[in-house]
C-alpha positions as CSV (number, residue, x, y, z in Angstrom):
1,X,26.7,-39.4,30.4
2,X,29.6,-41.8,31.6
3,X,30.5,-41.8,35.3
4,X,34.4,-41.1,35.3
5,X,37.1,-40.6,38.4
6,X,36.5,-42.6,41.3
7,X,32.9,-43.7,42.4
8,X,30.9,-41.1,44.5
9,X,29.2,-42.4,47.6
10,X,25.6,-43.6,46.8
11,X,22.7,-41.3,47.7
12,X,19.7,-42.3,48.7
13,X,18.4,-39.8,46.0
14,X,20.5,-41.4,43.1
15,X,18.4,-44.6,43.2
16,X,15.7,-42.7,40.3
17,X,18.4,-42.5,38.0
18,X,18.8,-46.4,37.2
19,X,15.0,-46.8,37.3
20,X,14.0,-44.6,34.8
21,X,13.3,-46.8,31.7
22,X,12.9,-49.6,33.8
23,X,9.6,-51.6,34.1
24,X,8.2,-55.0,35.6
25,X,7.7,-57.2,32.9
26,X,3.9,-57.9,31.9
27,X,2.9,-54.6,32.4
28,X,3.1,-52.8,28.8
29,X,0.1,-53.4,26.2
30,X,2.7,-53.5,23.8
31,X,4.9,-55.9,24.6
32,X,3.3,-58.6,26.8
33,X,6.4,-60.8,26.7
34,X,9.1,-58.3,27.8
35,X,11.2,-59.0,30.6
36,X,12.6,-57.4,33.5
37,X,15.3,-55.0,32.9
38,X,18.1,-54.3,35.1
39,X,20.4,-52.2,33.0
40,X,20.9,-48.4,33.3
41,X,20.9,-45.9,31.4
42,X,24.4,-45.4,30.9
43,X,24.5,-48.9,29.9
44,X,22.2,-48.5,26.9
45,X,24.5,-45.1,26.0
46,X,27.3,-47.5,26.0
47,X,25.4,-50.3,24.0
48,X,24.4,-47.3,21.4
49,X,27.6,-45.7,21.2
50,X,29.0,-48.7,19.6
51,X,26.8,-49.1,16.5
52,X,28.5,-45.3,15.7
53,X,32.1,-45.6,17.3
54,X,34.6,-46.1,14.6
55,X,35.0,-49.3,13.5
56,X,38.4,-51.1,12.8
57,X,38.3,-52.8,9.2
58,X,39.8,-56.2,8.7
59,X,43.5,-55.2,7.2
60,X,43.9,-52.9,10.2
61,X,43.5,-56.1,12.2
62,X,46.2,-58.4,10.0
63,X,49.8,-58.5,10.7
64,X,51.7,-55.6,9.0
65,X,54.3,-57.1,6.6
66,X,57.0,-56.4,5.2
67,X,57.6,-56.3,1.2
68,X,60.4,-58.6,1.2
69,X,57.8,-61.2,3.1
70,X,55.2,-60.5,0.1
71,X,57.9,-61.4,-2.3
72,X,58.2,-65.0,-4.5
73,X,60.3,-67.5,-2.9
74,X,62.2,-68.6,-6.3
75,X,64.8,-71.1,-4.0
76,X,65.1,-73.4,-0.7
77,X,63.8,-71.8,2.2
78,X,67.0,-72.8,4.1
79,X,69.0,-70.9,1.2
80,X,66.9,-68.0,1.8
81,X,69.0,-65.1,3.8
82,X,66.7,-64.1,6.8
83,X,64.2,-61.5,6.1
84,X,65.0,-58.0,6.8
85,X,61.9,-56.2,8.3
86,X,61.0,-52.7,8.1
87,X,61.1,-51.0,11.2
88,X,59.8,-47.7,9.4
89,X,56.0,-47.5,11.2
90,X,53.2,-47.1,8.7
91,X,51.2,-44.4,8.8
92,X,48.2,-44.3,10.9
93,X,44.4,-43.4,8.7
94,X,43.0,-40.9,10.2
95,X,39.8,-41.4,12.7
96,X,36.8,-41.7,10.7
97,X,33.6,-39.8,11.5
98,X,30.2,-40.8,13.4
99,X,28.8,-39.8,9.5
100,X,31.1,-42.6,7.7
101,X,30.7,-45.3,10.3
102,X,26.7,-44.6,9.8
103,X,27.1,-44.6,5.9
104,X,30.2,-46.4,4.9
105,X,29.1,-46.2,1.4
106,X,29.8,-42.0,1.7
107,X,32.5,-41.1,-0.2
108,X,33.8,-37.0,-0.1
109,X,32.9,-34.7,-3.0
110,X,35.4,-33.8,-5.7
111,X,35.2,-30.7,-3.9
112,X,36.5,-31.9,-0.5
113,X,40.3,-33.1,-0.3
114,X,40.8,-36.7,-0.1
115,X,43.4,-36.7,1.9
116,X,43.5,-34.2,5.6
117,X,45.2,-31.7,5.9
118,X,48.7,-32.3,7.8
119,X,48.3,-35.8,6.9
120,X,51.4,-37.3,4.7
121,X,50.4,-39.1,1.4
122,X,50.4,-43.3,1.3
123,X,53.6,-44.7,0.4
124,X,53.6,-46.0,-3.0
125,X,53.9,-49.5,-3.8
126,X,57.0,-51.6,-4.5
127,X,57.8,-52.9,-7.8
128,X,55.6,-50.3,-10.0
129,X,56.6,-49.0,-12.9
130,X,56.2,-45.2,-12.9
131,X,54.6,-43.2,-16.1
132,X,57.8,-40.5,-18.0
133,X,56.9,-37.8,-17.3
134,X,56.7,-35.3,-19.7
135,X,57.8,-32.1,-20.1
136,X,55.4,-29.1,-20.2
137,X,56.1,-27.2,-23.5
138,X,57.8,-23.6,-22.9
139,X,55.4,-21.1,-23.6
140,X,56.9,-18.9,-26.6
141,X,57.9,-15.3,-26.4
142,X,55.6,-13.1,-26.5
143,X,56.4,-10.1,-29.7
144,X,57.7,-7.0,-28.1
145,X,55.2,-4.2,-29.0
146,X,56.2,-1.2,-31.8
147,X,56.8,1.6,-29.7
148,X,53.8,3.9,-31.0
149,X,54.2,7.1,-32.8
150,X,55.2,10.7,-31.5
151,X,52.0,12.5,-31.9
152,X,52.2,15.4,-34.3
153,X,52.2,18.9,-32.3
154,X,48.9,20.5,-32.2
155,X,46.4,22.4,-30.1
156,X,46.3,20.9,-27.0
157,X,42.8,20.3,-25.8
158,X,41.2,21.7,-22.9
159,X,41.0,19.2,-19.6
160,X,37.6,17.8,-19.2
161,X,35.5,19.1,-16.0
162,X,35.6,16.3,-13.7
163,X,32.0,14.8,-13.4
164,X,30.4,15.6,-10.2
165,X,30.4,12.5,-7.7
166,X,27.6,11.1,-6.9
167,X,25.8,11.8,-3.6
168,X,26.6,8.7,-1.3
169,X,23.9,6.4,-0.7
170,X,21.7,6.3,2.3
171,X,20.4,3.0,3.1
172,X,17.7,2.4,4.6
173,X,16.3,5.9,4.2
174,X,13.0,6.6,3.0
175,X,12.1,6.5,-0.7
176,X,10.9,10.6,-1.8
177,X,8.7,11.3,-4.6
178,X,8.9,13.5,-7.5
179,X,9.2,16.9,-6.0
180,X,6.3,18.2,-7.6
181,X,2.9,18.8,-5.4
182,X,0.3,16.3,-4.7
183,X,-2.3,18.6,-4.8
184,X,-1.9,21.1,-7.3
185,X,-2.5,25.2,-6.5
186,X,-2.7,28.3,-8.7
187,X,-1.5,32.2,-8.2
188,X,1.6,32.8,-7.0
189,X,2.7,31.0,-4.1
190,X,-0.3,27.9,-2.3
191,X,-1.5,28.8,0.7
192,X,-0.8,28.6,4.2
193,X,-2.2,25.5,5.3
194,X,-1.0,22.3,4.4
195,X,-2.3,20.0,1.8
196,X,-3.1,17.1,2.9
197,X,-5.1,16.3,6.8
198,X,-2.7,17.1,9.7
199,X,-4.7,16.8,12.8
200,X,-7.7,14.2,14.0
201,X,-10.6,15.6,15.1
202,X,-11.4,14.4,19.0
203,X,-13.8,11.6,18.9
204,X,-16.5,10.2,21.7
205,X,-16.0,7.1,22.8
206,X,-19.8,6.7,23.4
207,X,-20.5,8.2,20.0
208,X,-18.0,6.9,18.2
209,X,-21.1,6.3,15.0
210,X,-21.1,10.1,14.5
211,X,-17.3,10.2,13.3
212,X,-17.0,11.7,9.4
213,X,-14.0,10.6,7.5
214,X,-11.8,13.6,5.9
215,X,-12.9,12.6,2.3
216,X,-16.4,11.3,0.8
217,X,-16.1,10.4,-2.6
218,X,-18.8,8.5,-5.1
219,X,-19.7,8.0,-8.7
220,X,-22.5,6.1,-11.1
221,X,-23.2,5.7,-14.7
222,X,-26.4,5.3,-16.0
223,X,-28.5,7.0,-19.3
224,X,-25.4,7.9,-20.7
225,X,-24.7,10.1,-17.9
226,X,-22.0,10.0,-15.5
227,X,-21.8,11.1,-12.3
228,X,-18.8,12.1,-9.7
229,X,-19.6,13.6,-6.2
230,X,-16.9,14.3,-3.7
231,X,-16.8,16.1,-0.4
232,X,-13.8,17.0,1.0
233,X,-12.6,19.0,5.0
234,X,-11.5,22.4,4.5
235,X,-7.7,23.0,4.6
236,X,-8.5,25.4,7.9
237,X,-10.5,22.8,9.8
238,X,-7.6,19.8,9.0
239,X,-5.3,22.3,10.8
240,X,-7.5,22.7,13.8
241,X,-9.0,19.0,14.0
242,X,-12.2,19.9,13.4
243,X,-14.9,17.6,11.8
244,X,-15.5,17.8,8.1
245,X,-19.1,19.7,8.1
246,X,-20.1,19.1,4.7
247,X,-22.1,16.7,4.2
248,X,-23.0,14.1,1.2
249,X,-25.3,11.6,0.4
250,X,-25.9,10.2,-3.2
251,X,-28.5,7.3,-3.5
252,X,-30.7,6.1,-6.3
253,X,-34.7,5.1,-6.1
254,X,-36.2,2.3,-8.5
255,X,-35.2,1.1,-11.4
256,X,-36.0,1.9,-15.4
257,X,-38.3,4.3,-16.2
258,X,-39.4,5.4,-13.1
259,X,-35.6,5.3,-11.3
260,X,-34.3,8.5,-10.0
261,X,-30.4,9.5,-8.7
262,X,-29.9,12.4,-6.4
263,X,-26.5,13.9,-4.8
264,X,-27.7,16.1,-1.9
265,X,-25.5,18.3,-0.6
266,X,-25.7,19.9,3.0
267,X,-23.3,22.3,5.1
268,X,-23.9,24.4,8.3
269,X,-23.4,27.8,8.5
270,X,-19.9,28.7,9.1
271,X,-20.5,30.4,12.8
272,X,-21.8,26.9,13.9
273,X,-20.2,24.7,16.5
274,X,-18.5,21.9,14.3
275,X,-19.7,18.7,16.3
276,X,-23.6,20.2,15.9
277,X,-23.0,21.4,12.6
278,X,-21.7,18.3,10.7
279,X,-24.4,16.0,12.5
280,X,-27.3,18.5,11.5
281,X,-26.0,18.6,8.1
282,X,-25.9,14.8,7.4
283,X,-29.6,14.6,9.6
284,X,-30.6,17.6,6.7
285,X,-29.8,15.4,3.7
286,X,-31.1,12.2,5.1
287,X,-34.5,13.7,5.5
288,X,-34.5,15.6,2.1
289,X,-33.7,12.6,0.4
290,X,-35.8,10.2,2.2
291,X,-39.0,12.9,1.2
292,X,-38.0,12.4,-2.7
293,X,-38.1,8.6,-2.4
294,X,-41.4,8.7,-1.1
295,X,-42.5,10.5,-3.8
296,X,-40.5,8.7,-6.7
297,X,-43.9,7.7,-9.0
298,X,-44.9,11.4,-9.5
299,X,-41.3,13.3,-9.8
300,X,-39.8,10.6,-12.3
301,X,-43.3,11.1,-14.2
302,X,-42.6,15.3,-14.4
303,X,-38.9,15.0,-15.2
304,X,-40.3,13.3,-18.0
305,X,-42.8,15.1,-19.1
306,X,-40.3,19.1,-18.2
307,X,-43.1,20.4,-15.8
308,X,-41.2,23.0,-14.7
309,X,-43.9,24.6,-11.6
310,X,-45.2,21.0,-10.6
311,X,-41.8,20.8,-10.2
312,X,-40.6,24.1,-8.3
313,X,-43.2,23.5,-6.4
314,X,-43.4,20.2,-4.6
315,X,-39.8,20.5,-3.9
316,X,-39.6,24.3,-2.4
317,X,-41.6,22.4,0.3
318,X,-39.8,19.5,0.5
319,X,-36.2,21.2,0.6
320,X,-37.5,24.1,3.7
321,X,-38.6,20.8,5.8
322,X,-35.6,19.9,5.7
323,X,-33.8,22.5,5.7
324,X,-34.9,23.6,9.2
325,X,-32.2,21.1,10.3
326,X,-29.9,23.6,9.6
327,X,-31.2,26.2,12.1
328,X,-28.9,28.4,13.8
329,X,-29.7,27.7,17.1
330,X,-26.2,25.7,17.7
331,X,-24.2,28.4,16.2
332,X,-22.0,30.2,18.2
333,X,-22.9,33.6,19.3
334,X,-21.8,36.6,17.0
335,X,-20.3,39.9,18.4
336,X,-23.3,41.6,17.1
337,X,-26.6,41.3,18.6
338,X,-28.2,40.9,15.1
339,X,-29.4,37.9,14.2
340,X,-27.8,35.1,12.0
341,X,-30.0,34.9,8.5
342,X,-31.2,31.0,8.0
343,X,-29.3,31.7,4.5
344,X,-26.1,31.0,5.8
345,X,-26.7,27.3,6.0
346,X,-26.6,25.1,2.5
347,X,-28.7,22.3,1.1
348,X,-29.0,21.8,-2.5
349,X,-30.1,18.8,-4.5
350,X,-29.2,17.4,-7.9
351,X,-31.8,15.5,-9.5
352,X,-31.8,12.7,-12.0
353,X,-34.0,10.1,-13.8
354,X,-32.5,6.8,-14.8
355,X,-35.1,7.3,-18.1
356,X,-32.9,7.6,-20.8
357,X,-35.6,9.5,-22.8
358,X,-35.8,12.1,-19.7
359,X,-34.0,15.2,-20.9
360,X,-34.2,17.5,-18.0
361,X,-32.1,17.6,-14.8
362,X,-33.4,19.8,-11.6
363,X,-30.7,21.7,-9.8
364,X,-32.6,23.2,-6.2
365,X,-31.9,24.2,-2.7
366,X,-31.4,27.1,-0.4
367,X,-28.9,29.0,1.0
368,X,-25.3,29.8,-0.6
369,X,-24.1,27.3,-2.8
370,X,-23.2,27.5,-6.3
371,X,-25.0,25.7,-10.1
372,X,-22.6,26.0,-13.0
373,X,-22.7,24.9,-16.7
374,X,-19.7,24.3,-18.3
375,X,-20.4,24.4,-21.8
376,X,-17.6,24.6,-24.6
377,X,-15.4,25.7,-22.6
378,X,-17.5,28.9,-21.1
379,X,-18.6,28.6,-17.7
380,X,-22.3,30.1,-16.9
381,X,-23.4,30.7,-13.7
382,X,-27.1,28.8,-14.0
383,X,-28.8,29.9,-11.0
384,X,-28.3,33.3,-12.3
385,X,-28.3,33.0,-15.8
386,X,-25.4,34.7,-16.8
387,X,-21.6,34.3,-17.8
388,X,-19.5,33.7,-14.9
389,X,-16.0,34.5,-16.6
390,X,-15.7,36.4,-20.0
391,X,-13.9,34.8,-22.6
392,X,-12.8,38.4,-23.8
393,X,-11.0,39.4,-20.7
394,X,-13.5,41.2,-19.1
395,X,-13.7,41.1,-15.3
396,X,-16.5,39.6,-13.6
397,X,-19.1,41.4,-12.0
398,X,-18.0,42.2,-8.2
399,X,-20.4,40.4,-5.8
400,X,-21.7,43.8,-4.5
401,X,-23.5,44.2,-7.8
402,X,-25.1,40.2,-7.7
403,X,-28.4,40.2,-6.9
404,X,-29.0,38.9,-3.4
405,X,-30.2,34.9,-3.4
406,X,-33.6,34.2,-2.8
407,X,-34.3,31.9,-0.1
408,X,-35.2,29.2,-2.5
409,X,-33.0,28.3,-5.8
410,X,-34.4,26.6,-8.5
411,X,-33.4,25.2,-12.1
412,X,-34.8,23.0,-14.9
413,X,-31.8,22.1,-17.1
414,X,-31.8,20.2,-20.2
415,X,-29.7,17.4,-21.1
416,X,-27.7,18.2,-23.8
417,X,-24.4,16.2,-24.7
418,X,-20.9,17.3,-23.9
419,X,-22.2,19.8,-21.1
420,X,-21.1,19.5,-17.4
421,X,-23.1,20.7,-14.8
422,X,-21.5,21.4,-11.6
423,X,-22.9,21.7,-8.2
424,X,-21.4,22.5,-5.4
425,X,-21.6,24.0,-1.5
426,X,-19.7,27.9,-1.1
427,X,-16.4,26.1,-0.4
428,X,-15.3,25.5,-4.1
429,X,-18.7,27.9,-5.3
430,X,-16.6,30.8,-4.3
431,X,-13.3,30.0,-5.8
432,X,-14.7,29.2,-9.0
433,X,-17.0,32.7,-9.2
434,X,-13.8,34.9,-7.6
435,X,-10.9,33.1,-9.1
436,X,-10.7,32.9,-12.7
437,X,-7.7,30.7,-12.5
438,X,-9.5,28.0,-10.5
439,X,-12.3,27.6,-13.3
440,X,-9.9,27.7,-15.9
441,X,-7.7,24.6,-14.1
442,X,-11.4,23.1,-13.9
443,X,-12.4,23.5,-17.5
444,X,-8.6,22.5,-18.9
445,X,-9.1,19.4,-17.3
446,X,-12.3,18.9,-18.5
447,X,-12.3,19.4,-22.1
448,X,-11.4,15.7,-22.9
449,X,-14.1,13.4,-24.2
450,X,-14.4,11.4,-21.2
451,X,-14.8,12.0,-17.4
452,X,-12.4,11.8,-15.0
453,X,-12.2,9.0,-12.6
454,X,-13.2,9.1,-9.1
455,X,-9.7,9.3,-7.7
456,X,-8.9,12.1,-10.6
457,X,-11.9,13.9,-10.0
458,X,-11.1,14.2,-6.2
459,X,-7.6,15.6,-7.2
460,X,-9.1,18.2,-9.5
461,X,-11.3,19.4,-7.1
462,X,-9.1,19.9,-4.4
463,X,-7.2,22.4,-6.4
464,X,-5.7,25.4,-4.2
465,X,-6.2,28.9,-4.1
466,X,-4.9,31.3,-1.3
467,X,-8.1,32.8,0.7
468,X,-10.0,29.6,0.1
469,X,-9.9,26.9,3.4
470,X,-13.2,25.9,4.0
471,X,-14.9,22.9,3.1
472,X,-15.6,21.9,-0.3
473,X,-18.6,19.3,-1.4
474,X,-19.3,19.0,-5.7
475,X,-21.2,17.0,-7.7
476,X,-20.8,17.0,-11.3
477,X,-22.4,15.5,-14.4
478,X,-21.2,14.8,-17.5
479,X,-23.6,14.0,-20.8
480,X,-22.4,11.9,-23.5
């Protein structure tokens, strides 16, 4: 900054100012022969301020002249009559700009005036000729248009109903979907609860490795077979913020010939506290499946070979082990003094061999729960052998006249292409047995050549039905 007015009384503060870029000479690496400097700061400015200032070019600097000075001197000087000078002052350029004193070369676009604004143009110079100039052509008159013909009387048409104007647009709101459902329902009206998870379950912070996720989906393909398992929280439970009970686990043991896929499926009984009852359902599957890997060799060997008892068997034992996770004694206390039957809880098991000359699945467990064959279209019930819905309209049988389910389920099924067998926990067993409208959605969907995918397959199974809110856990197989 420049100092202006008159001089302010020296401080004894002031003193830094003038000393800031000075040095004793012989002191910086860089330039050992530098000498002292006594200049300031405003000093250098002033220096610097001077390579950018506007700079006068040499004809500003010359004389101004007249043009009767410029002119030829055709005679004696001393003939000459004195010359008359032109007392008219010249106009004044214009400052130029720190950017053309840096650049001189710049010169403005054809975009940008050459000349300011407000400023008058040059004079012209004397003794030049100027161009005609020529006359624009008139433009010629445009031909009046006919006047148009009277229309001929008729029937006057009706007035056109004004289009209706569009709905003003809302920026910035959100974008909405197609109106139609996410999650499809059948009857008359879907049900109470909402349709997709509302509410959290609480979580432990100390336990946080117990939380289950709302959905649990998984597939495979192997042995021209291909499997989809899903497990998905009850509509009732999202509304609470309960856990998902329901457990899933699907894992495969070995490889080849002796390789064997499993989809275990586990649930609590419905009276149980939900924080016991979902971790005692995973702990159930774990163990069941953990007992079938250790004994891989000699169940891949009797899938092979159908042995149906060697079969029924060894895994009656294996699934009441584990199924004594599943114990009532975290379930809430009923009204009734009566006891809780151990039926109420669910395991069942799916099992596979990765042999493609293997042409039996086994289908076992305990507890409700629900085996279905879906074959050309029909759907059998094949823990109970029988015809779920009749293609000929008849009703079902009510489940008063079912016989009651024996503590252990079993069933040898045999591979045979285009069936689908379904297995699944009371959650969607119930629908499908009670609501002939949810197994026909089911088997619509199914009848094309090829499985769904794992995100379709989740969407098919969640289909709705008023009266049905619990938890719902499948597995399903298709054969090519």
């Amino acid at each position: 900054m420049n100092e202006q007015g008159a001089p302010r009384p020296t401080r004894p503060d002031d003193a830094w100012w003038h000393t800031v870029y000075a040095g004793p000479a012989d002191t910086l690496p860089d330039t050992p022969d530098a000498t002292a400097d006594t200049t300031s700061v405003d000093d250098w400015f002033t220096t610097a301020a001077g390579l950018v200032a506007p700079q006068r070019s040499p004809v500003e600097d010359a004389p101004q002249r007249s043009p009767v000075e410029d002119a030829p001197q055709r005679g004696p000087v001393e003939d000459a009559p004195p010359p008359v000078r032109d007392e008219t002052p010249l106009p004044v350029p214009p400052p130029r700009s720190w950017a053309e004193a840096a650049w001189p070369e710049l010169r403005p676009t054809e975009d940008e005036p050459s000349d300011p604004v407000g400023q008058a143009p040059p004079p012209e110079p004397p003794n030049l000729v100027k161009a005609p100039v020529v006359a624009e052509p008139e433009p010629e008159p445009e031909p009046e248009p006919e006047p148009e013909a009277e229309p001929v009387a008729g029937p006057v048409p009706a007035p056109e109903p004004d289009a209706p104007a569009a709905p003003p647009s809302e920026r910035g709101a959100p974008w909405r979907g197609p109106d139609a459902p996410a999650v499809p329902h059948v009857g008359e009206r879907p049900p109470t609860y909402a349709a997709e998870p509302t509410a959290l379950p609480v979580s432990d912070p100390a336990a946080l490795a117990s939380v289950v996720p709302d959905t649990a989906i998984d597939g495979a393909q192997f042995a021209a077979t291909t499997l989809r398992a899903v497990s998905i929280r009850g509509d009732s439970a999202r509304y609470r913020g309960e856990p998902r009970r329901d457990a899933l686990l699907t894992v495969r043991f070995g490889d080849a010939e002796d390789g064997l896929v499993l989809a275990v499926l586990a649930g609590p009984a419905r009276r149980a506290d939900p924080e016991w009852g979902c971790a005692a359902a995973a702990d159930a599957a774990r163990q069941l499946a953990a007992a079938i890997g250790r004994s891989r060799a000699e169940l891949a060997a009797d899938l092979r070979a159908g042995a149906r008892d060697r079969l029924r068997y060894g895994l009656q034992r294996i699934a009441l082990q584990a199924a004594a996770r599943l114990r009532t004694e975290g379930a809430e206390p009923a009204p009734d003094p009566a006891p809780v039957p151990e039926e109420t809880a669910s395991l069942h098991c799916l099992l596979m061999s990765t042999d493609p000359a293997a042409t039996h699945r086994v289908a076992f467990g305990t507890g409700p729960g629900g085996l279905y064959l879906l074959r050309s279209g029909h759907w059998i019930d094949a823990y109970a052998a029988r015809l779920l819905h009749h293609p000929d309209g008849h009703p079902p049988l009510p489940p008063a006249a079912l016989p009651a389910p024996r503590p252990f389920r079993f069933r040898l099924v045999p591979a045979t292409s285009g069936d689908i067998l379904l297995l699944c926990t009371p959650g969607l067993a119930d629908p499908i047995a009670e609501e002939p409208a949810v197994a026909h959605f089911l088997s619509s969907h199914w009848a094309h050549p090829h499985p769904p995918g794992t995100v379709d397959f989740l969407r098919q199974i969640q289909v709705r039905a008023k009266g049905y809110a619990d938890d719902r856990t499948a597995a399903a197989v298709w054969t090519e």
